[in-house]
N, C-alpha and C positions, 0 to 999 in steps of 0.2 A: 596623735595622728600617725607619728612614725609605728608604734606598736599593733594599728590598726590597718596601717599599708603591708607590713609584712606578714599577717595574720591573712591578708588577703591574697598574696601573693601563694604561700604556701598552702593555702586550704583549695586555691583551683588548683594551680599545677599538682597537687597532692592526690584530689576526687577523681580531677579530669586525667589525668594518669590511673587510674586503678580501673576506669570507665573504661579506657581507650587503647591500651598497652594490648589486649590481644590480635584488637582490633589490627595495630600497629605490624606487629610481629608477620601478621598476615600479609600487608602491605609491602612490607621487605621482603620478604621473600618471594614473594609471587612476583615484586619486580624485577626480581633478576631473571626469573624463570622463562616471564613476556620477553625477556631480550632474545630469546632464540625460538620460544612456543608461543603461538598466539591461537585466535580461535580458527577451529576450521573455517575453508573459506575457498571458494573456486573466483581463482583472480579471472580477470578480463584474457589475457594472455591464454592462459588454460584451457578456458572457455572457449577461444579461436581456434586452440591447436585443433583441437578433438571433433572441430567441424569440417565436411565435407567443401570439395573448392563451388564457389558460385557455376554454374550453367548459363552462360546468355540464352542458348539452345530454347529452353524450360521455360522462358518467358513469355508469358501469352496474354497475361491481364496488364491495361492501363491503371496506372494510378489515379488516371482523372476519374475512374469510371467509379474510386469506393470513396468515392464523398457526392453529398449533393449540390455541392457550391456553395451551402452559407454553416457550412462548421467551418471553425477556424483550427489550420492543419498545424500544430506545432512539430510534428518530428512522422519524419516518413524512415524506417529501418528495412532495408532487404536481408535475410536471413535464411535458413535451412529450416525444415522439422522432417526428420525421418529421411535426410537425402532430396524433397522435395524443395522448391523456393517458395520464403511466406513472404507477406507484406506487413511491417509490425507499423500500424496506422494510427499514430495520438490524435484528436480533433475533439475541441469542446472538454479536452482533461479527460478524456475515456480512448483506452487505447482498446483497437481490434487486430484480432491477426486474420491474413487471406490469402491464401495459397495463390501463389502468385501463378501455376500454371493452371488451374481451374477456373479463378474466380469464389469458390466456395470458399464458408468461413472455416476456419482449423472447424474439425471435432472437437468434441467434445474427449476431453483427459482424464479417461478413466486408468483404472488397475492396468488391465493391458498393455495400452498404449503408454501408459508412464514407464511400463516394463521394455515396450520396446524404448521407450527416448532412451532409457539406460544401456540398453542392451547396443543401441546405436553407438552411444557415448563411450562404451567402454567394448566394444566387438570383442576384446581378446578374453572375454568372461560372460559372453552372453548364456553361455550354458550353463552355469551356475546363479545365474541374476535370478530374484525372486520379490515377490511382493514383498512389502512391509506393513504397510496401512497408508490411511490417508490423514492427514493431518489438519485440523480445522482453526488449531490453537498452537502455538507454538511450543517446542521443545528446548529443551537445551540447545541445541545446536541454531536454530533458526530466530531465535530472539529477536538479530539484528536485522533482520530480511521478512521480518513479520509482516511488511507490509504486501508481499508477494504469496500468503496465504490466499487456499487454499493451496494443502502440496498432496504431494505422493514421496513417500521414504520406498524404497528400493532398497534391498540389501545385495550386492556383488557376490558374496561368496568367495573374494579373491584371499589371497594371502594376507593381505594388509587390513581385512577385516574391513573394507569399505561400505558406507550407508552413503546413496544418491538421494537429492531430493528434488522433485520433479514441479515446476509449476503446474498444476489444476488449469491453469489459464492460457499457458502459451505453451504447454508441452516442452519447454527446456528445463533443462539442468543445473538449478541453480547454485547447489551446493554440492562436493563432493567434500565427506569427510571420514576418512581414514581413522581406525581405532586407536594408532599412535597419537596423533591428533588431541581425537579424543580426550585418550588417557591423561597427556600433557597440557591441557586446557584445564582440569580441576585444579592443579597448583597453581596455575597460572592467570589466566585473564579470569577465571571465574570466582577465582580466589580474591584475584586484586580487585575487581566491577562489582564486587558481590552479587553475580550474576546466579545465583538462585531462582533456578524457574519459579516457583509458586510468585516467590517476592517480585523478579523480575517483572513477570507478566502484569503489575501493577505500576505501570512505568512513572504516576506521579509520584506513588508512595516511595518507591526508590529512589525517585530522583533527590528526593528533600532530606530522605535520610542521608544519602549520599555528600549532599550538599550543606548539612549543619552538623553531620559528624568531622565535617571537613573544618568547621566554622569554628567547631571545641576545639581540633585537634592546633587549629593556626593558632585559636589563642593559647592553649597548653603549652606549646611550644616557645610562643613569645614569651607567658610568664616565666615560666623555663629557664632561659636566657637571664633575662632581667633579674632571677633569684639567684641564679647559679653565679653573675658575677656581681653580687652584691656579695654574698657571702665568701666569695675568694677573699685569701690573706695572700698576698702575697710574701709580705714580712710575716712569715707562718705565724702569726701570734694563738692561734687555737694547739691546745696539749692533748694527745692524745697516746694515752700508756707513758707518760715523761719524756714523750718525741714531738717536738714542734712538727704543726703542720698548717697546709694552707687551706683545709678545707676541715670546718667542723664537725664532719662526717664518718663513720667507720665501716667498716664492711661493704656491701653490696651499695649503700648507699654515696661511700666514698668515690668507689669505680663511677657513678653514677653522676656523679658532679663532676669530676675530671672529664668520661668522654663528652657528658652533655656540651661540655665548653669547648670540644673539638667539633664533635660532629652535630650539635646545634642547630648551628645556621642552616646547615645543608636538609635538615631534616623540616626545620623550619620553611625552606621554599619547596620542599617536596610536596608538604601535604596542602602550604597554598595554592603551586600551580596542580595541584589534582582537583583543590575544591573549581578552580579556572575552568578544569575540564568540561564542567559543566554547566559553562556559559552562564553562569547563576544570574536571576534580574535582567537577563539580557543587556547584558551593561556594554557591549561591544555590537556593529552589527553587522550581515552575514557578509561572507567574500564569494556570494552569488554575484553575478552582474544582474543589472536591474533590467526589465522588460526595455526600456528605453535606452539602454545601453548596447542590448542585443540588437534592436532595431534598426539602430545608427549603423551596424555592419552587414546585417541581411537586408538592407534596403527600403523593408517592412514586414508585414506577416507572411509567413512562408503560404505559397500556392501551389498546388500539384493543376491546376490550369494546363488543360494542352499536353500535359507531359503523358509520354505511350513509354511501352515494353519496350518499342524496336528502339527508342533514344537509350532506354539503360542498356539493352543488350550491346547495342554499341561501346557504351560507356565501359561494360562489363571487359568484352574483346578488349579494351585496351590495357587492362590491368587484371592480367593472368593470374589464378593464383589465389584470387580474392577470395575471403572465405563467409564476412560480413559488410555491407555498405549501406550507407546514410545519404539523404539528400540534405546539401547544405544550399543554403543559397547566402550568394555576398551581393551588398547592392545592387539588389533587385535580378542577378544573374543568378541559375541554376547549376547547381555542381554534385556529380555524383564522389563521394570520398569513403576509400575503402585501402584497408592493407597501407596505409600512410602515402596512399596516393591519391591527386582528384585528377579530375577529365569533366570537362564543362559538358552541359546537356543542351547548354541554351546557343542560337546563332550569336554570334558576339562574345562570348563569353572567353574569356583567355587564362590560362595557366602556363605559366607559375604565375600568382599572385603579384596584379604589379605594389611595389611598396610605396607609391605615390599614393596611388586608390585607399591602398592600408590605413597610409597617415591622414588622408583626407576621411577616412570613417571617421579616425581616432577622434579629429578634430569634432567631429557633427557627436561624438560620443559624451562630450563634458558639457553638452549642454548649454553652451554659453559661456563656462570656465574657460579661461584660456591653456592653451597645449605646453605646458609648460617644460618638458622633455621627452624626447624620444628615443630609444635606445633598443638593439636590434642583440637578442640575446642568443649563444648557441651555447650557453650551458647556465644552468640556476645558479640563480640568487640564494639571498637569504630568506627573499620570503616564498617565493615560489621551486620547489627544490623536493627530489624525491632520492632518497638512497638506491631505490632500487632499478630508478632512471623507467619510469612508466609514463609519466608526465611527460607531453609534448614538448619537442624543441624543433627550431626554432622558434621564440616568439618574440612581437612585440612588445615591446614595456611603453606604457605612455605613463607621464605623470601629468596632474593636473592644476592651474592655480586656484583650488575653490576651499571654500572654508573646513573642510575633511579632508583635503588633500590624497585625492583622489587616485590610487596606478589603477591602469587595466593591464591584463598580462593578454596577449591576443596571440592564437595561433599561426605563426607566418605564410604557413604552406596551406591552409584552412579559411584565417578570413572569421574565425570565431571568438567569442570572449571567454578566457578559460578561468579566469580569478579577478574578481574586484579585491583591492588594498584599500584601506582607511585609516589617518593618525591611530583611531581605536584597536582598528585587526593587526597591525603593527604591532602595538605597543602588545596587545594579547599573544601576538605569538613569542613574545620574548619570554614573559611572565609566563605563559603556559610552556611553550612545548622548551624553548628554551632552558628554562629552570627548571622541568619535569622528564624532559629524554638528553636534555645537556646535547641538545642537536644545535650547537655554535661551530661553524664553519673553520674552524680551526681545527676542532677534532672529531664532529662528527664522521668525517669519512676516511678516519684513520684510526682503522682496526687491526688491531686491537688493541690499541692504545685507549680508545673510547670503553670499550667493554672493561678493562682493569679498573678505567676511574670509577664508571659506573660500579661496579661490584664492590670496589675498596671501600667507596662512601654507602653503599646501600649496607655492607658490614657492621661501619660505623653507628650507622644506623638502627639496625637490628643490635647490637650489644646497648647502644643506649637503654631501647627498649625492655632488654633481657635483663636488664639491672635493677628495674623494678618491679619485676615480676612477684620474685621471693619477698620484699618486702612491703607488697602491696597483698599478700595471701597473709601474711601475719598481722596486717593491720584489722584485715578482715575478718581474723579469727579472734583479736579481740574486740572488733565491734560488735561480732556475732556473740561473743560470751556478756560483753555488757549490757547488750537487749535480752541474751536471757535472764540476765539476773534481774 
């Protein structure tokens, strides 16, 4: 039994290393890469700068007037195309957009016009901006935004070598990506996601390969461990050349045992919280708020009922400046929210947010769980918390007493639910992003102390790997000599 446990041990971690080692090599180093390059991408931020300020002036179409009273309105957006204001209209899960000073629906997004959105988005290069094509299928670059297909690519012609990409459907700008970018994206996030367009665009067959390459590499690494310190002597009782040692091994395979048992563990929770990444079996569930969650704090379904131009133009006039705005409603009251400010639409309606009202959604929010604490946040948690501080503050935290144990994170200044918590999404985020970007509030936001660990151990890591490289190509050249003979 004993001769048949370690025959076992040794023949995976032996396969599954020869299988997996370049695999591996790839993964080190493309993580250190994503710590500074990631994929092109046009943040929220960006997106605001490059937009024109709102106009109350320009306002001439009612919101009551683009529904016919029995779609249900989820989300009413005010925005710009070309300098004009549109109406970005979700109802019944199909969004339209409508020029807010005609009434007409946007045109239609062809060449031209995607040339001018560019040409708007980026004026100091309009003379240089030129078509690209139109995209039906995804590219490299748009994989993760596929679902904003069809586009338009734009090429800039700037210095930076900039490709824009245009939605087909609303005429914005969804992506701006820079050839730097670019360039620094193949070692990096495409390297680590194995984001290979052809493969890519196959999003189940990726996902599974991603997910049970992940599945060898946790157990490789377990067996790993488990071999590596069986076989340590401590009391060197293994000879090698007439020199006591603690490891039966020579050469590349010596190094190989030695770091494994340093850098090991650490390699071992990387590639588990990577296979995490991908939520495998759905075994945690999402940190959306639930439709009845939301409800509890808009009052009920949102209505554009009654609401006209001259109330946003109003709403507009008071918050100068603005470049995009949303209607929000908080029990059952109307509120335009733009530029991190709101202004009530409706008679009655008051801002600032009283925190009574708050707590009393919060309450009608659990459903019948009792409110189990409140707590009024003006900087992140552990689990709600962004480095680059994008994420709203202040917010409410509620916790709940129900068998999931329940937080909601609630916009203070808003009146919105921005993150459901659950024992599950808890525990996920330690195991994943915890044990995968080492984002523990002790040193995540102490750089560069974060970055050195991170790199030391991803080192470690990448030499474990490179240890068995050489002796995994001579294994192979005599398995290949043994099948020819």
């Amino acid at each position: 039994m004993r001769v048949l446990a370690r025959k076992l041990l040794v023949y995976t971690h032996r396969w599954l290393g020869i299988a997996l080692g370049a695999l591996f090599v790839g993964w080190f180093v493309s993580g250190v890469v994503m710590m500074y390059a990631r994929m092109p991408r046009l943040t929220p931020a960006e997106r605001l700068a490059r937009l024109p300020d709102l106009d109350p002036a320009r306002l001439r179409v009612d919101p009551a007037t683009l529904t016919d009273g029995t779609a249900a309105v989820t989300s009413l957006r005010l925005t710009t195309w070309l300098g004009r204001p549109v109406y970005r209209i979700t109802a019944d899960g199909r969004t339209r957009s409508v020029l807010a000073d005609t009434g007409d629906p946007l045109p239609p997004i062809g060449a031209d016009e995607a040339v001018a959105a560019a040409q708007h988005f980026a004026p100091a290069h309009a003379g240089t901006a030129r078509y690209a094509g139109r995209l039906d299928r995804p590219d490299q670059w748009t994989l993760e935004i596929a679902r904003q297909l069809p586009m338009h690519r734009v090429t800039l012609g700037d210095p930076d070598g900039t490709d824009l990409y245009v939605s087909a459907a609303t005429g914005d700008v969804v992506l701006d990506a820079p050839a730097r970018e670019r360039r620094w994206a193949h070692p990096g996030a495409i390297l680590h996601w194995i984001y290979l367009t052809p493969f890519r665009r196959h999003g189940y067959a990726w996902g599974q390969f991603i997910i049970w390459s992940s599945v060898a590499g946790t157990l490789m690494c377990a067996v790993g461990l488990v071999w590596g310190v069986w076989r340590l002597s401590p009391s060197r009782r293994f000879r090698l050349k007439r020199q006591r040692s603690m490891t039966p091994y020579a050469g590349w395979m010596r190094w190989h045992h030695y770091i494994g048992l340093a850098a090991g563990t650490v390699t071992l929770t990387w590639i588990f919280s990577g296979l995490l990444s991908m939520s495998p079996w759905d075994w945690h569930p999402s940190t959306a708020p639930t439709a009845a969650q939301r409800q509890a704090f808009s009052g009920g379904p949102m209505t554009v009922d009654g609401l006209t131009a001259a109330a946003i133009a109003r709403a507009l006039a008071q918050m100068p400046g603005a470049r995009d705005a949303e209607l929000l409603q908080f029990r059952g009251q109307r509120y335009l929210a733009g530029d991190h400010r709101l202004v009530a639409l409706d008679p009655g309606a008051s801002t600032p947010l009283d925190r009574g009202a708050l707590l009393a959604a919060a309450a009608a929010a659990g459903g019948g769980a009792r409110l189990a604490d409140a707590s009024w946040l003006d900087r992140y948690d552990a689990y709600y918390y962004d480095r680059d501080g994008e994420l709203m503050l202040p917010v409410l935290r509620v916790q709940y007493d129900d068998a999931p144990r329940t937080w909601l994170y609630v916009s203070a200044t808003r009146g919105t639910v921005l993150r459901k918590e659950e024992r599950l999404t808890r525990l996920n985020r330690w195991l994943y992003h915890g044990l995968h970007s080492l984002d523990f509030p002790f040193l995540y936001y102490r750089r560069p102390l974060w970055d050195i660990v991170v790199i030391v151990l991803s080192l470690g890591g990448l030499a474990l790997t490179l240890t068995t490289l050489m002796p995994a190509l001579h294994r192979l050249r005599r398995l290949a000599r043994r099948v020819g003979r």
